[in-house]
N, C-alpha and C positions, 0 to 999 in steps of 0.2 A: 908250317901249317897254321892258319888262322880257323882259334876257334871262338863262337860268338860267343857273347853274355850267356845266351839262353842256350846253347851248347856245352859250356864248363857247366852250366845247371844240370841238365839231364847228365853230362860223365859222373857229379859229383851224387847226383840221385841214384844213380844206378851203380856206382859202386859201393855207396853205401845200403843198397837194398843187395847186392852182393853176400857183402862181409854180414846182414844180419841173418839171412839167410846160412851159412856158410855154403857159398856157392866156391867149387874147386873151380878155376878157371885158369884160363894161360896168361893173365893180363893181373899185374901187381896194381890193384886198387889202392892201394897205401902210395905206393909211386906215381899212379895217375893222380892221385887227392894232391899231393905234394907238388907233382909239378903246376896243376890247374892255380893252387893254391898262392905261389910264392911265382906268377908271373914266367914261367917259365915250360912254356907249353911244347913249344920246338922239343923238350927232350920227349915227349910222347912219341914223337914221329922217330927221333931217332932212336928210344928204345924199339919201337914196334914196325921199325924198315921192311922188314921180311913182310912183315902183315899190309902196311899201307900202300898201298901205288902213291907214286911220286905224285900223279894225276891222271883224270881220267881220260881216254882216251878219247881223241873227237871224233863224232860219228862220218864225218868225211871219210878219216882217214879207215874207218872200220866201214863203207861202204866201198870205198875203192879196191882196199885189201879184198873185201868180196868177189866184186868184178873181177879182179883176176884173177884170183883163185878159177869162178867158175870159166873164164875165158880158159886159162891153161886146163883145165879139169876136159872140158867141150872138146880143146884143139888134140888132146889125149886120148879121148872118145873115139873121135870124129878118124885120125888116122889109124888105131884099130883097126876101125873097120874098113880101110878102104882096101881094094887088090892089089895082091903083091906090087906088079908094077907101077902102080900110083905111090905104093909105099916108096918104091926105087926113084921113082920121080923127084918127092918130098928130099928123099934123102940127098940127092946128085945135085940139088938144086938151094936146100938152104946150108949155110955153111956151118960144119960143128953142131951140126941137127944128132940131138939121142932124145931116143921118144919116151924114154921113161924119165926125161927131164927139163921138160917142158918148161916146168915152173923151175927158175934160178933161185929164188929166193929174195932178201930184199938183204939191203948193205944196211950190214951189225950197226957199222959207227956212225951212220946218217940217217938211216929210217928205223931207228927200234921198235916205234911204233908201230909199224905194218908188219913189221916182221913179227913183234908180242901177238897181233891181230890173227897174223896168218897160223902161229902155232896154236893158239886158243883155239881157233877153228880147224885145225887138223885134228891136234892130239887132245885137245880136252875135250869140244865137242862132237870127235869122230866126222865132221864134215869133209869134203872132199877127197875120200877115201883114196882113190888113183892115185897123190901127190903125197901120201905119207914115207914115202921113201926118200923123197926129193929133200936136198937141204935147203934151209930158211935160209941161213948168212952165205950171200953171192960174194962176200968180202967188198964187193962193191955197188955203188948206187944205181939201180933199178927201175925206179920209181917213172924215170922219166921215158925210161926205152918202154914201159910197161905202157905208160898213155897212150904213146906213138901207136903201139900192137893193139891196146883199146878202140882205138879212132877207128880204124880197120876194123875189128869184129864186129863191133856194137852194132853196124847194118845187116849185120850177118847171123844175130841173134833169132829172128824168126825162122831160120833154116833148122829142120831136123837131124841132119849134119854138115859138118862142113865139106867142102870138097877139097881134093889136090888141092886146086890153085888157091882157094880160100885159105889153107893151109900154108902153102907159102909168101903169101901175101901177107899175112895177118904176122911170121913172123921174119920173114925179112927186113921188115920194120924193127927189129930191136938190132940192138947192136952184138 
């Protein structure tokens, strides 16, 4: 972690308006003054790991993780409501089709990022409530069968729902 001049200022101002105050806090101001002090800033991040994200995430990656979400949230929707025999259709027709599993999730050891994305927006912000059952870690990478199925809906985005074949179209496209 790089912190600037005028950053070790404010940590050192405010841990010292801390300690005069006697503010209880979870952060050792005597360990922050210390490390800022003696050139050795890295151990902030590494006492406070739990607290710091490594970095922020990029707003790509946190708009595309949207896009699918709401794509599988839609193709989840959308077959609901269709009639039984469209359901039978859907089903006969894409392979290892289960509707309460739309969303695979994204692969742990290649996209952490979409997959931190996609839980932030399930379970901390209660968004896309359908897929809260569904797991994050597909064990493997996603991202790109995910595009493929994107390319496919995103013309299909002004439809009030999708149809059967929109339905299998959109994901015979993944793998």
């Amino acid at each position: 972690m790089e912190i600037s001049v005028v950053e070790k200022l404010l940590l050192l101002i405010l841990c010292d308006l801390a300690k005069k105050q006697k503010i209880k806090s979870d952060f050792d101001c005597e360990f922050i003054e210390n490390a800022i002090s003696s050139g050795n800033t890295w151990a902030i991040e590494q006492e406070y790991s739990g607290l710091l994200s490594k970095s922020e995430v990029k707003r790509n990656v946190v708009d595309f993780t949207k896009n699918i979400l709401e794509m599988c949230d839609d193709i989840k929707r959308s077959y609901k409501s269709l009639p039984t025999k469209d359901k039978e259709y859907v089903k006969n027709t894409v392979a290892n089709f289960d509707e309460n599993f739309v969303f695979k999730g994204f692969g742990g050891n290649t996209e952490c990022d979409y997959m931190g994305v996609a839980g932030f927006l399930i379970q901390k912000m209660h968004k896309f409530q359908s897929l809260k059952d569904c797991k994050l870690n597909s064990r493997v990478p996603m991202v790109e069968n995910y595009k493929q199925m994107y390319t496919i809906y995103k013309p299909l985005t002004s439809k009030i729902s999708l149809s059967k074949d929109d339905i299998v179209k959109i994901l015979k496209n993944k793998n």
